[in-house]
mmCIF file as Biopython writes it, N, C-alpha, C and O atoms, coordinates in Angstrom:
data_model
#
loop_
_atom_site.group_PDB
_atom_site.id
_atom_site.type_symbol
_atom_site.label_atom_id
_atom_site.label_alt_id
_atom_site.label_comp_id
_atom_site.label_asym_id
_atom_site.label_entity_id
_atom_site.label_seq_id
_atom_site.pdbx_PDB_ins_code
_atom_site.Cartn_x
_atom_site.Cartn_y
_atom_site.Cartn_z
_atom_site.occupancy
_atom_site.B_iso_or_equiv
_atom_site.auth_seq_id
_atom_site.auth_asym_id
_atom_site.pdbx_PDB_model_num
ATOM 1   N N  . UNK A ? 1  ? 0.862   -1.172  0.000   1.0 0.0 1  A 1 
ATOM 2   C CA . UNK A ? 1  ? 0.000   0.000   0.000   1.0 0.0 1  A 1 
ATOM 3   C C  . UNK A ? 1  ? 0.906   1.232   0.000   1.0 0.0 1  A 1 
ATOM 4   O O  . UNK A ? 1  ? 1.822   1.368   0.811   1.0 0.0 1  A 1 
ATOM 5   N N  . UNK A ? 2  ? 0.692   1.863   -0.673  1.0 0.0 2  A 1 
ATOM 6   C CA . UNK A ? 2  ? 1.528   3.334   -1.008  1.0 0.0 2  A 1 
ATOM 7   C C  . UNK A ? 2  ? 1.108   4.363   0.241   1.0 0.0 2  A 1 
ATOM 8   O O  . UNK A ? 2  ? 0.045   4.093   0.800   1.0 0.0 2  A 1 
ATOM 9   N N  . UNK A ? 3  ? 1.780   5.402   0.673   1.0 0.0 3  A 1 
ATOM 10  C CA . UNK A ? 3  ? 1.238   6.358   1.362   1.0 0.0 3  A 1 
ATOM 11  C C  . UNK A ? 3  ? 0.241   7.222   1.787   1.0 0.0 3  A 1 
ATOM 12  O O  . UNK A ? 3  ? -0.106  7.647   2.889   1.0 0.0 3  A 1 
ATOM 13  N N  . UNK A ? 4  ? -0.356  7.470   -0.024  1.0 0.0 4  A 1 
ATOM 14  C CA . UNK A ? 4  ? -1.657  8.239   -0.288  1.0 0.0 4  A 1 
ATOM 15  C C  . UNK A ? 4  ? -2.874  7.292   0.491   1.0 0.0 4  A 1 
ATOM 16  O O  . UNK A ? 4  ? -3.673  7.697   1.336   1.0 0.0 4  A 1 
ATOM 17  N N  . UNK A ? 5  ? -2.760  6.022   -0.021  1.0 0.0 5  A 1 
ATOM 18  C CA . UNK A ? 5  ? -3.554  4.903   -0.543  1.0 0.0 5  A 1 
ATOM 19  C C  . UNK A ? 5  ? -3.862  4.889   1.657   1.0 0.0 5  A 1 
ATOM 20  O O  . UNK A ? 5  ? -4.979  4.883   2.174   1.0 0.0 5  A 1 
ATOM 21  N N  . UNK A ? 6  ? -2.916  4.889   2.208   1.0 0.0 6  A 1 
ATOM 22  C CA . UNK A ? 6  ? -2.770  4.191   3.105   1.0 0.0 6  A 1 
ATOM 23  C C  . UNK A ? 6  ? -2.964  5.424   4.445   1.0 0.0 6  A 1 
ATOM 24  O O  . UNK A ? 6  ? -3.020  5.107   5.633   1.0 0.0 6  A 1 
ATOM 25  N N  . UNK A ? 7  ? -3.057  7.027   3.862   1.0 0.0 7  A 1 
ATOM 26  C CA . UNK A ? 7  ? -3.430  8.050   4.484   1.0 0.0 7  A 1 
ATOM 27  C C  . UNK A ? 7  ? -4.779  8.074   4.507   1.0 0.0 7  A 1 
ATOM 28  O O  . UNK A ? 7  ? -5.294  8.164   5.621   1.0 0.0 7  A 1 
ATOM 29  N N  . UNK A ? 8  ? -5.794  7.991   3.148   1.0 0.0 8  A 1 
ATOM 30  C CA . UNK A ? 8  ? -6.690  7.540   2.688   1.0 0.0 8  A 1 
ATOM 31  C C  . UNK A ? 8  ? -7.908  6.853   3.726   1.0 0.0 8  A 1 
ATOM 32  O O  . UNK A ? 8  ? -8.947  7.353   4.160   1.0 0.0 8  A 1 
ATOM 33  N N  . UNK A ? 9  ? -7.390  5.686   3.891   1.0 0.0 9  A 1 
ATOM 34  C CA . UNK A ? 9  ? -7.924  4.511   4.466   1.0 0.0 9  A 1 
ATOM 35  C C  . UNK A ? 9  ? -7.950  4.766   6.038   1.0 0.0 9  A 1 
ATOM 36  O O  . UNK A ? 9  ? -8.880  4.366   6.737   1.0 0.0 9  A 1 
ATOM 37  N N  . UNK A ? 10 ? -6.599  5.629   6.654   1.0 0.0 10 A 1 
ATOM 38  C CA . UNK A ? 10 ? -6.548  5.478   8.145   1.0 0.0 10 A 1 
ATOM 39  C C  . UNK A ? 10 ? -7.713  6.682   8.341   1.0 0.0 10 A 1 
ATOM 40  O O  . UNK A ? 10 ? -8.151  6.899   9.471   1.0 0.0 10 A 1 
ATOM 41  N N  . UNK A ? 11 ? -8.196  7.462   7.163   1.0 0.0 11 A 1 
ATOM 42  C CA . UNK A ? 11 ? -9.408  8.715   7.570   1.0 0.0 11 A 1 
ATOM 43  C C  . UNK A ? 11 ? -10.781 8.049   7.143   1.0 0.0 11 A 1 
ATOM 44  O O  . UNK A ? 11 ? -11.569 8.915   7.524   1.0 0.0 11 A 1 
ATOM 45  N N  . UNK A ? 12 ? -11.282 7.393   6.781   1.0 0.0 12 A 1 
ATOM 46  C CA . UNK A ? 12 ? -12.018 7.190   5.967   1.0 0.0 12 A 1 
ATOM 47  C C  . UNK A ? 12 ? -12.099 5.959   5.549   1.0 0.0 12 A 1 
ATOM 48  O O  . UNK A ? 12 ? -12.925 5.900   4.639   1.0 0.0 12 A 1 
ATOM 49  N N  . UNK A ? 13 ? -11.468 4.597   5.869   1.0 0.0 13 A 1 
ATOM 50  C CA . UNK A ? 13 ? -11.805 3.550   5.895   1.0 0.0 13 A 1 
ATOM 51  C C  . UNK A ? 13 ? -12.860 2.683   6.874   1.0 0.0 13 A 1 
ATOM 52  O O  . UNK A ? 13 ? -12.703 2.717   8.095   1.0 0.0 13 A 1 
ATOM 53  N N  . UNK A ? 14 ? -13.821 1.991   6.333   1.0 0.0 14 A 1 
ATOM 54  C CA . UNK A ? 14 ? -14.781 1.069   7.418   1.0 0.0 14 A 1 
ATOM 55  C C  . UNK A ? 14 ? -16.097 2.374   6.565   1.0 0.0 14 A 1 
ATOM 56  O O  . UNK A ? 14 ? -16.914 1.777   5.863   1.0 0.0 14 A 1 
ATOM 57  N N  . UNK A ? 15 ? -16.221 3.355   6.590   1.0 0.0 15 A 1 
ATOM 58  C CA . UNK A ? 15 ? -17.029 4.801   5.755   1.0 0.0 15 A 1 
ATOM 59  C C  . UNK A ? 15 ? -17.897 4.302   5.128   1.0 0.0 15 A 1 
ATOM 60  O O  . UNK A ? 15 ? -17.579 4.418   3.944   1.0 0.0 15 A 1 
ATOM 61  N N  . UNK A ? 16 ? -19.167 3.622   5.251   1.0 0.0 16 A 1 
ATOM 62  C CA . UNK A ? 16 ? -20.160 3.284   4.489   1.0 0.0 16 A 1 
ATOM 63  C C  . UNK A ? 16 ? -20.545 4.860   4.187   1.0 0.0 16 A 1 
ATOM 64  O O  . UNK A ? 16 ? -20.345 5.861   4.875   1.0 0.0 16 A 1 
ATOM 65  N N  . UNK A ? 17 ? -21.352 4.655   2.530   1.0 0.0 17 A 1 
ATOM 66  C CA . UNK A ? 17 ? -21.934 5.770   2.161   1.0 0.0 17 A 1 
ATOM 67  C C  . UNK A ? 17 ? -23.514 5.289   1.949   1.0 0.0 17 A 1 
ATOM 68  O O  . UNK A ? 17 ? -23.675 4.607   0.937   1.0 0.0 17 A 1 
ATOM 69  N N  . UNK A ? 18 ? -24.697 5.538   2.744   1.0 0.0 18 A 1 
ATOM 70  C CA . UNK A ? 18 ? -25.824 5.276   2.170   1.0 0.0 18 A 1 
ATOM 71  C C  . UNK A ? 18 ? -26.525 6.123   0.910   1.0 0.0 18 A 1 
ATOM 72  O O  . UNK A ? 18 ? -27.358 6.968   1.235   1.0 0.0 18 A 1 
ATOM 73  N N  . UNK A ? 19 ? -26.310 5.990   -0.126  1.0 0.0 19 A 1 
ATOM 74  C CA . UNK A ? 19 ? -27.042 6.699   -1.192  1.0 0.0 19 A 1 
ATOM 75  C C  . UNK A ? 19 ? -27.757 5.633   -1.764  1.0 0.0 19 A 1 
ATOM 76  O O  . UNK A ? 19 ? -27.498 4.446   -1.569  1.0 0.0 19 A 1 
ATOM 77  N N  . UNK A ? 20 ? -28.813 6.144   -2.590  1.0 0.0 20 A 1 
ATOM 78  C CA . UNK A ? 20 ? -29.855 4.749   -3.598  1.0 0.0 20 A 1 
ATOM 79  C C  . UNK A ? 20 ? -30.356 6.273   -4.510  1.0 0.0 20 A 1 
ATOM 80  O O  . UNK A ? 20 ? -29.785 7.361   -4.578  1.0 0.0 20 A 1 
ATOM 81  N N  . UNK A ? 21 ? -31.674 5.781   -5.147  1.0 0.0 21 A 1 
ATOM 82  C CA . UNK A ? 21 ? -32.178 6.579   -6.275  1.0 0.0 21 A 1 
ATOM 83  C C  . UNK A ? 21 ? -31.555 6.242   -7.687  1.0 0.0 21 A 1 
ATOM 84  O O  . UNK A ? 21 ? -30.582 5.563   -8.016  1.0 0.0 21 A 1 
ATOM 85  N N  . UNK A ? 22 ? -32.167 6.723   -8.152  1.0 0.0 22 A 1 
ATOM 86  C CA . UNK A ? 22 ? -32.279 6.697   -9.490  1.0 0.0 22 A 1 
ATOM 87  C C  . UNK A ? 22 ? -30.823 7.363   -10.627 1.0 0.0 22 A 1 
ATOM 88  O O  . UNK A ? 22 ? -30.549 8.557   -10.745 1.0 0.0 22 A 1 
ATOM 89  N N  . UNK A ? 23 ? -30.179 6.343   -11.249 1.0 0.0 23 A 1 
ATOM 90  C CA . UNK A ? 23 ? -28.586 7.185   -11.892 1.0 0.0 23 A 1 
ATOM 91  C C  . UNK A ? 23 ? -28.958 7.311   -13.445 1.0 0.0 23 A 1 
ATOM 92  O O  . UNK A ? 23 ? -30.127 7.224   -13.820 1.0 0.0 23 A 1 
ATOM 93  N N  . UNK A ? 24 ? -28.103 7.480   -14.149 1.0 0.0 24 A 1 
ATOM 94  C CA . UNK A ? 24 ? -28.056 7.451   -15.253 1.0 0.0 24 A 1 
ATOM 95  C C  . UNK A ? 24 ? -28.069 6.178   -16.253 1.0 0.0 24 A 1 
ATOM 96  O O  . UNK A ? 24 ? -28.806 5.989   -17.221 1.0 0.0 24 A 1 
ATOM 97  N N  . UNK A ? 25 ? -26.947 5.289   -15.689 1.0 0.0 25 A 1 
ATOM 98  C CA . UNK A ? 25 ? -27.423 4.280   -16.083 1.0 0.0 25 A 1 
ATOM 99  C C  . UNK A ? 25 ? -27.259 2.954   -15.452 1.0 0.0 25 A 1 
ATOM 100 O O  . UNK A ? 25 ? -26.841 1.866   -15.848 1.0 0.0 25 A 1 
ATOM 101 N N  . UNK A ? 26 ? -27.815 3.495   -14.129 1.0 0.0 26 A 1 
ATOM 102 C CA . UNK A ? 26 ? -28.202 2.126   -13.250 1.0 0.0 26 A 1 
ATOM 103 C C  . UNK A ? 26 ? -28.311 2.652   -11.721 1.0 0.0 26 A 1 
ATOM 104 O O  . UNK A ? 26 ? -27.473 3.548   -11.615 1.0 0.0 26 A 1 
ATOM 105 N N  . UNK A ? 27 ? -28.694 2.551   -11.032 1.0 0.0 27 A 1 
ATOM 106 C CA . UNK A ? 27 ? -29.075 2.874   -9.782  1.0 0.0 27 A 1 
ATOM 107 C C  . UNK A ? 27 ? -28.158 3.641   -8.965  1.0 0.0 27 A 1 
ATOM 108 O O  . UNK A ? 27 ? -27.187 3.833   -9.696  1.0 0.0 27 A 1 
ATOM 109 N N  . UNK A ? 28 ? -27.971 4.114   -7.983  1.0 0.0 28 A 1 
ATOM 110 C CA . UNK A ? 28 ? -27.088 4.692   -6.879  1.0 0.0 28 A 1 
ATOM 111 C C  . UNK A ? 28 ? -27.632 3.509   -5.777  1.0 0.0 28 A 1 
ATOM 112 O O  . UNK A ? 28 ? -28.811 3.314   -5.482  1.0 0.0 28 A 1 
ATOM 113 N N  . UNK A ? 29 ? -26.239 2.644   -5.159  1.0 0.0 29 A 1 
ATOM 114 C CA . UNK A ? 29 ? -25.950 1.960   -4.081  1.0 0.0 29 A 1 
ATOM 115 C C  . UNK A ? 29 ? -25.179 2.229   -2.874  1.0 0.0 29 A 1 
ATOM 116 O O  . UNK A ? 29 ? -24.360 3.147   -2.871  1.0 0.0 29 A 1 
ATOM 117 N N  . UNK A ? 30 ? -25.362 1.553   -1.923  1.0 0.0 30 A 1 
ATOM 118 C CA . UNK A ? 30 ? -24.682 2.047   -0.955  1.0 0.0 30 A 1 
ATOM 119 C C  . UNK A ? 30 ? -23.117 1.564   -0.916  1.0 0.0 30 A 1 
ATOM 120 O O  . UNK A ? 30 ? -22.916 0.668   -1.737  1.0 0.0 30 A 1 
ATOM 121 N N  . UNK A ? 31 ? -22.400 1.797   -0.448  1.0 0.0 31 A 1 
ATOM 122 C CA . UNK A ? 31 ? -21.022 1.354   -0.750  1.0 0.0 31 A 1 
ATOM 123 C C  . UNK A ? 31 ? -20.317 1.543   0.864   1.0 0.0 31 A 1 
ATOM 124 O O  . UNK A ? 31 ? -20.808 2.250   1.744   1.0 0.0 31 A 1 
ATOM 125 N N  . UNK A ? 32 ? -19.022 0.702   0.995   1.0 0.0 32 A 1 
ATOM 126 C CA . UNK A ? 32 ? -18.322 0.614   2.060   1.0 0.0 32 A 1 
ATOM 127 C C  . UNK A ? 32 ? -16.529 1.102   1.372   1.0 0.0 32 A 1 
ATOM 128 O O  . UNK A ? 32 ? -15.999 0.829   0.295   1.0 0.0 32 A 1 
ATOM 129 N N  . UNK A ? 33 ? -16.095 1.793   2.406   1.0 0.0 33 A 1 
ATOM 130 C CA . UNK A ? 33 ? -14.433 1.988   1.367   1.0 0.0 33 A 1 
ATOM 131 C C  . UNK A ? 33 ? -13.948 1.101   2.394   1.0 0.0 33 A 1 
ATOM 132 O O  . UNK A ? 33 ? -13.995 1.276   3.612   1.0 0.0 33 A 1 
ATOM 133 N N  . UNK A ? 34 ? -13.355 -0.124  1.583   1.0 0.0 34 A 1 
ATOM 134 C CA . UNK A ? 34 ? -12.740 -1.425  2.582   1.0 0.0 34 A 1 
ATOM 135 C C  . UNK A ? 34 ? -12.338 -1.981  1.399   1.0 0.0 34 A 1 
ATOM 136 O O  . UNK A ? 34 ? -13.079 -2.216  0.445   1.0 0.0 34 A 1 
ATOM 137 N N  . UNK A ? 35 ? -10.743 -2.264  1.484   1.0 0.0 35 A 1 
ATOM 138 C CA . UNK A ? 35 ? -9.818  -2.660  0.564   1.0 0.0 35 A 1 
ATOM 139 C C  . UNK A ? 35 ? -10.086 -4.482  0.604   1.0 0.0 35 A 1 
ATOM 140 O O  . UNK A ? 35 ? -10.297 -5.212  -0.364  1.0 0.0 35 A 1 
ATOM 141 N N  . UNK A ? 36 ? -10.012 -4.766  1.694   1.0 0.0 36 A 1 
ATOM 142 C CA . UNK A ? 36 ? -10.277 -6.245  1.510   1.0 0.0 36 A 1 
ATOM 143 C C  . UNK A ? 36 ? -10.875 -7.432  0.398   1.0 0.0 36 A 1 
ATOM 144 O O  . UNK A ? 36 ? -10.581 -8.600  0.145   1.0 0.0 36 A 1 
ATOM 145 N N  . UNK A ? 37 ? -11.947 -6.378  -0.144  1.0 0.0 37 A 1 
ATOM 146 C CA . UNK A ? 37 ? -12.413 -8.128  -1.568  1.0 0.0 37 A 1 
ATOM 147 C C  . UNK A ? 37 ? -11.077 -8.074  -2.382  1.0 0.0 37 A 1 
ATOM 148 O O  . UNK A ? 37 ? -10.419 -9.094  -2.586  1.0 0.0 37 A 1 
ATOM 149 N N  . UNK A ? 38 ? -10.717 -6.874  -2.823  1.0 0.0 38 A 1 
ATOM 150 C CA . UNK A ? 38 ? -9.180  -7.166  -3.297  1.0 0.0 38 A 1 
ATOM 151 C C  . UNK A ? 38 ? -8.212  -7.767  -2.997  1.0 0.0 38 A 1 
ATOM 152 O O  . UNK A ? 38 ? -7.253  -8.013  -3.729  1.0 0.0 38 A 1 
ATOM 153 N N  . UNK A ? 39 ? -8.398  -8.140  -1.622  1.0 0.0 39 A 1 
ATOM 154 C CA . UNK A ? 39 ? -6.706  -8.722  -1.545  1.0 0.0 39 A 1 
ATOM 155 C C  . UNK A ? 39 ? -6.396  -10.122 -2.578  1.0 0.0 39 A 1 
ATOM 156 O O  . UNK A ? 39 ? -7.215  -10.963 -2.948  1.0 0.0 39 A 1 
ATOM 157 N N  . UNK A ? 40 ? -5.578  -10.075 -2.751  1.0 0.0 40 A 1 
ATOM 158 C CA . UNK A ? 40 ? -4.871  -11.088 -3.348  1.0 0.0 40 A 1 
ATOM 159 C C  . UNK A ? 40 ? -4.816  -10.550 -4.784  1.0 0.0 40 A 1 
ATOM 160 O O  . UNK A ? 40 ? -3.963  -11.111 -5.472  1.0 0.0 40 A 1 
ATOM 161 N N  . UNK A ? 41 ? -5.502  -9.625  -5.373  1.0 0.0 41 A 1 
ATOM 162 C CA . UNK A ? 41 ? -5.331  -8.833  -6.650  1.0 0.0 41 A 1 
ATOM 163 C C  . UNK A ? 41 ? -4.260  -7.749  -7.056  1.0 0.0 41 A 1 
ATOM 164 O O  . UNK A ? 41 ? -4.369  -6.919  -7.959  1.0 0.0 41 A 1 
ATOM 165 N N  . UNK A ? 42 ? -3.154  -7.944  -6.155  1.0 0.0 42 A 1 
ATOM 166 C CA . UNK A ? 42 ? -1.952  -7.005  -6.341  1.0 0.0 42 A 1 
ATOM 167 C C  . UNK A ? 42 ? -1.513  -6.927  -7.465  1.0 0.0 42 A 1 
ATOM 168 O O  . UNK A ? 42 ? -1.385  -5.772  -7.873  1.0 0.0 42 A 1 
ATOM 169 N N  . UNK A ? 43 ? -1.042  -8.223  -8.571  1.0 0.0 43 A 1 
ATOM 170 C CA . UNK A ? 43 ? -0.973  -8.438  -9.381  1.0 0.0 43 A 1 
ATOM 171 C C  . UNK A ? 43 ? -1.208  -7.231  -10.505 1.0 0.0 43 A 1 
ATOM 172 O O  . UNK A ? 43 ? -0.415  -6.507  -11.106 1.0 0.0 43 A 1 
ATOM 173 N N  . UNK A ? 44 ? -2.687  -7.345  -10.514 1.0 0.0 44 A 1 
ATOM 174 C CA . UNK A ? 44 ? -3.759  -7.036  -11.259 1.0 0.0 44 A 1 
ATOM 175 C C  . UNK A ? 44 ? -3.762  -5.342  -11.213 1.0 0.0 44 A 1 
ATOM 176 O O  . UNK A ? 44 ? -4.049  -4.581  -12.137 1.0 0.0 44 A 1 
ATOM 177 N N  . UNK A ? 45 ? -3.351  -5.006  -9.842  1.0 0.0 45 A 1 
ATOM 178 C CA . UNK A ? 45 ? -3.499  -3.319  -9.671  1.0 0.0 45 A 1 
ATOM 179 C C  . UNK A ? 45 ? -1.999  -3.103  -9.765  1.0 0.0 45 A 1 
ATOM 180 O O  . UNK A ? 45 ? -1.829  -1.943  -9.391  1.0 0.0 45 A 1 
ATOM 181 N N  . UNK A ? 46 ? -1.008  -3.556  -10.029 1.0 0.0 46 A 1 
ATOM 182 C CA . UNK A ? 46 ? 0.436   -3.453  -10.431 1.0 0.0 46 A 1 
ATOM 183 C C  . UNK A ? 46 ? 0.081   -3.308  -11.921 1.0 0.0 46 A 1 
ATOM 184 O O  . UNK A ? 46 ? -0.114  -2.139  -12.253 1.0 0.0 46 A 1 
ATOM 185 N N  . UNK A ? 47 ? -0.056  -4.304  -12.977 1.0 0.0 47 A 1 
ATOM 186 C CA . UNK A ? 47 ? -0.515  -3.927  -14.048 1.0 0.0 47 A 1 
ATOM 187 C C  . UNK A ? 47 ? -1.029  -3.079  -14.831 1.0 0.0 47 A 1 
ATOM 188 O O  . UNK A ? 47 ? -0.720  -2.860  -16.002 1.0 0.0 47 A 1 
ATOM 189 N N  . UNK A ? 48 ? -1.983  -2.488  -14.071 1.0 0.0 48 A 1 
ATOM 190 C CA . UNK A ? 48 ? -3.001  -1.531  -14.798 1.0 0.0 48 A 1 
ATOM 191 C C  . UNK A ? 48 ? -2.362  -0.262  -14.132 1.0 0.0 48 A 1 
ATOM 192 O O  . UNK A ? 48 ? -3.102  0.684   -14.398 1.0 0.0 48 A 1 
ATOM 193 N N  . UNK A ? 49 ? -1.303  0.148   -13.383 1.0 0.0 49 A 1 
ATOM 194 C CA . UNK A ? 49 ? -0.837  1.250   -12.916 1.0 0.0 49 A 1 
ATOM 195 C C  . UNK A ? 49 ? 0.788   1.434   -13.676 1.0 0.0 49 A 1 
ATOM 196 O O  . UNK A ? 49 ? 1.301   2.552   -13.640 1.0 0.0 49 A 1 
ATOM 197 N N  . UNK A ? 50 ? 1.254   0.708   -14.098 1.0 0.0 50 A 1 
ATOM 198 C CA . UNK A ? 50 ? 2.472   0.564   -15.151 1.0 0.0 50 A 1 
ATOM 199 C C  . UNK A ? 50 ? 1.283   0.936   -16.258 1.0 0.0 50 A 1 
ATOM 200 O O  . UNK A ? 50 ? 1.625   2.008   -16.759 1.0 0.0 50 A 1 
ATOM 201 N N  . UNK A ? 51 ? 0.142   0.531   -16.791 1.0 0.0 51 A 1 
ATOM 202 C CA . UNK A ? 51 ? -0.358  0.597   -17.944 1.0 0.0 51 A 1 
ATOM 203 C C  . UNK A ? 51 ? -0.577  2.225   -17.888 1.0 0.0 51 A 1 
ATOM 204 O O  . UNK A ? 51 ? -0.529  2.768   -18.992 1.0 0.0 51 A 1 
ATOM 205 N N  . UNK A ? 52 ? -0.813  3.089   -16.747 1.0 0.0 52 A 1 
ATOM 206 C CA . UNK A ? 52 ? -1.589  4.262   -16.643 1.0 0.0 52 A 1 
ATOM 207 C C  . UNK A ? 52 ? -0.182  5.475   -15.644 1.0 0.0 52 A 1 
ATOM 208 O O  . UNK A ? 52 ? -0.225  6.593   -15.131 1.0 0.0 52 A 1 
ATOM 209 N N  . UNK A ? 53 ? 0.814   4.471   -15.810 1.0 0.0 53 A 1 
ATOM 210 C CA . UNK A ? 53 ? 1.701   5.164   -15.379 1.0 0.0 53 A 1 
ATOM 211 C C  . UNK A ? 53 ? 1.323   6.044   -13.831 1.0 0.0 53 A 1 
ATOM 212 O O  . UNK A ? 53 ? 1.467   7.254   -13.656 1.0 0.0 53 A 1 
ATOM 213 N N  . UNK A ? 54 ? 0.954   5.320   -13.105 1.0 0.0 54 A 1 
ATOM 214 C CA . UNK A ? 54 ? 0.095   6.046   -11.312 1.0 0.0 54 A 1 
ATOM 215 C C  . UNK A ? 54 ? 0.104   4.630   -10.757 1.0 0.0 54 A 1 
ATOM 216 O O  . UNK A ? 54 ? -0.053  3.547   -11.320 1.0 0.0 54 A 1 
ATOM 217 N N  . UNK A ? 55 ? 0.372   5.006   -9.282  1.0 0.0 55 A 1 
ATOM 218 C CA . UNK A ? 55 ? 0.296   3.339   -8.509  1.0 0.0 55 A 1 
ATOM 219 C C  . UNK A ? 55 ? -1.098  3.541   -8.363  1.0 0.0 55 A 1 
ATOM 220 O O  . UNK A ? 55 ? -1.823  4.528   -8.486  1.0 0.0 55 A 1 
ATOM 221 N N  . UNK A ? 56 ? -1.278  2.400   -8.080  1.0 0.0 56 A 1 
ATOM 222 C CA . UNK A ? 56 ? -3.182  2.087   -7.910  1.0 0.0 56 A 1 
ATOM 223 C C  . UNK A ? 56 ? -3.008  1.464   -6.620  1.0 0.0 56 A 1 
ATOM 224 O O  . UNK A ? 56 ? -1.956  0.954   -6.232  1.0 0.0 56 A 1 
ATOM 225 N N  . UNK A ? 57 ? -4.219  1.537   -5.896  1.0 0.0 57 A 1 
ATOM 226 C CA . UNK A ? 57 ? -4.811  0.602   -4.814  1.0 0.0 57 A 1 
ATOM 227 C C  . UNK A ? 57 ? -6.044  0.931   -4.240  1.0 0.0 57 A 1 
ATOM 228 O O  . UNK A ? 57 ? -6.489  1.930   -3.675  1.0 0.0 57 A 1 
ATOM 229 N N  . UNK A ? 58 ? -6.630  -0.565  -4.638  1.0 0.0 58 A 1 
ATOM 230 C CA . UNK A ? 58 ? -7.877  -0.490  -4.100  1.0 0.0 58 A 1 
ATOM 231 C C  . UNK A ? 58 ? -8.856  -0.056  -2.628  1.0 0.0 58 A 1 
ATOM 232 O O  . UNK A ? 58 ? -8.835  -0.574  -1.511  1.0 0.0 58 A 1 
ATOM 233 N N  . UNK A ? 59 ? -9.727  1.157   -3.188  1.0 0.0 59 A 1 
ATOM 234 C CA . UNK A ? 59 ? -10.395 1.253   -2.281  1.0 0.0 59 A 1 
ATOM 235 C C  . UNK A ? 59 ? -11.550 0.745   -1.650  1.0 0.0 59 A 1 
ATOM 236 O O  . UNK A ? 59 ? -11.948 0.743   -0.485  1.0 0.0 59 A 1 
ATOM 237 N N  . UNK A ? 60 ? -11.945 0.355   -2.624  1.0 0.0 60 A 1 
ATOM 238 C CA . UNK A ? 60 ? -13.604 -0.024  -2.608  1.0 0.0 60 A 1 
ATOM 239 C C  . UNK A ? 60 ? -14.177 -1.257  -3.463  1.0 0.0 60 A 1 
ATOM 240 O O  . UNK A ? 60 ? -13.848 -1.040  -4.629  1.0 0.0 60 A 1 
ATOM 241 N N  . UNK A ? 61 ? -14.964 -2.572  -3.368  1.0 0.0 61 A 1 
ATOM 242 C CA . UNK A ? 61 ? -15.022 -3.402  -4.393  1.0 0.0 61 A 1 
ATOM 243 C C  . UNK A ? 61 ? -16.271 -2.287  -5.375  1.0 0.0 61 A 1 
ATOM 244 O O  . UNK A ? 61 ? -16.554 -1.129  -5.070  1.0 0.0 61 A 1 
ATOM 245 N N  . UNK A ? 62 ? -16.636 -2.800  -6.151  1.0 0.0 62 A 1 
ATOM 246 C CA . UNK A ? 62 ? -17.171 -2.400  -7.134  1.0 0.0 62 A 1 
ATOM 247 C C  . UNK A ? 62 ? -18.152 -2.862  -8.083  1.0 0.0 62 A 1 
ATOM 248 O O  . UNK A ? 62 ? -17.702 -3.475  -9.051  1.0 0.0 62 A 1 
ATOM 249 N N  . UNK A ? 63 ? -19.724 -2.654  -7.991  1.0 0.0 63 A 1 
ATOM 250 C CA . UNK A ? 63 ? -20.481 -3.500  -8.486  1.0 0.0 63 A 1 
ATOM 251 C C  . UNK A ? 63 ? -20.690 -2.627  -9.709  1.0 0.0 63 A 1 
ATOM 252 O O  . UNK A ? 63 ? -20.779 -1.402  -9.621  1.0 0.0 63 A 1 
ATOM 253 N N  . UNK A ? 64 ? -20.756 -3.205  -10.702 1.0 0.0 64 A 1 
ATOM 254 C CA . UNK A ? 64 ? -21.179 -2.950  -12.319 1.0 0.0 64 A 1 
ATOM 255 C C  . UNK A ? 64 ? -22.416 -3.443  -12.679 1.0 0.0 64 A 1 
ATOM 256 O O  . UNK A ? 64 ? -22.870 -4.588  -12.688 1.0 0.0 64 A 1 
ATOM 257 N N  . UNK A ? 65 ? -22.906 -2.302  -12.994 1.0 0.0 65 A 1 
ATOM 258 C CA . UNK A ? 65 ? -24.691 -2.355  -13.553 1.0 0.0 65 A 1 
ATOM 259 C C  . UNK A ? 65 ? -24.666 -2.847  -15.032 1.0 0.0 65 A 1 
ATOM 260 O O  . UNK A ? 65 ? -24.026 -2.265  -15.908 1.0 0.0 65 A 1 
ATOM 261 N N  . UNK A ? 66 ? -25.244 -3.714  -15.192 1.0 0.0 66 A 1 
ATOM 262 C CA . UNK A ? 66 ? -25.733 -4.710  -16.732 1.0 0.0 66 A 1 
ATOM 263 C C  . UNK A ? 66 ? -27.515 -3.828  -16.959 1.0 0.0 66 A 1 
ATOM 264 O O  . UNK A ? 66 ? -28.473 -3.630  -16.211 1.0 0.0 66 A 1 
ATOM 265 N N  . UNK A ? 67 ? -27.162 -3.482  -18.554 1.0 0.0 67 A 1 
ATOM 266 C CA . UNK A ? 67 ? -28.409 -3.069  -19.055 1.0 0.0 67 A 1 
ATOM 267 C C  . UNK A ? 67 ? -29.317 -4.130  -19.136 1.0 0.0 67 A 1 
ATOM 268 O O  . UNK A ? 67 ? -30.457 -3.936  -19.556 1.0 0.0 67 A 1 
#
């Protein structure tokens, strides 16, 4: 975990957000910032941060709305 990533988390980690209603194209959910469903995906966020040239680390898992 990088510094930012890890300043981040010690303010504002465990931080559920309750929002819902209606989005653009798919609902507003509630969300938790908790790095954990990631673990073991270091790999994966090493990759895509060489690809984008910025370290990455996960804050939050992430559900994706299907039309």
């Amino acid at each position: 975990m990088h510094d930012a990533a890890e300043a981040f988390l010690q303010e504002f980690g465990g931080l559920t957000v309750n929002v819902s209603g209606p989005g653009i194209s798919c609902a507003h959910t509630p969300f938790e910032l908790n790095p954990e469903p990631a673990w073991g995906e270091d790999g994966r966020f090493m990759e895509w941060g060489e690809t984008i040239g910025r370290r990455l680390y996960p804050l939050r898992e992430m559900d994706l709305c299907h039309r």
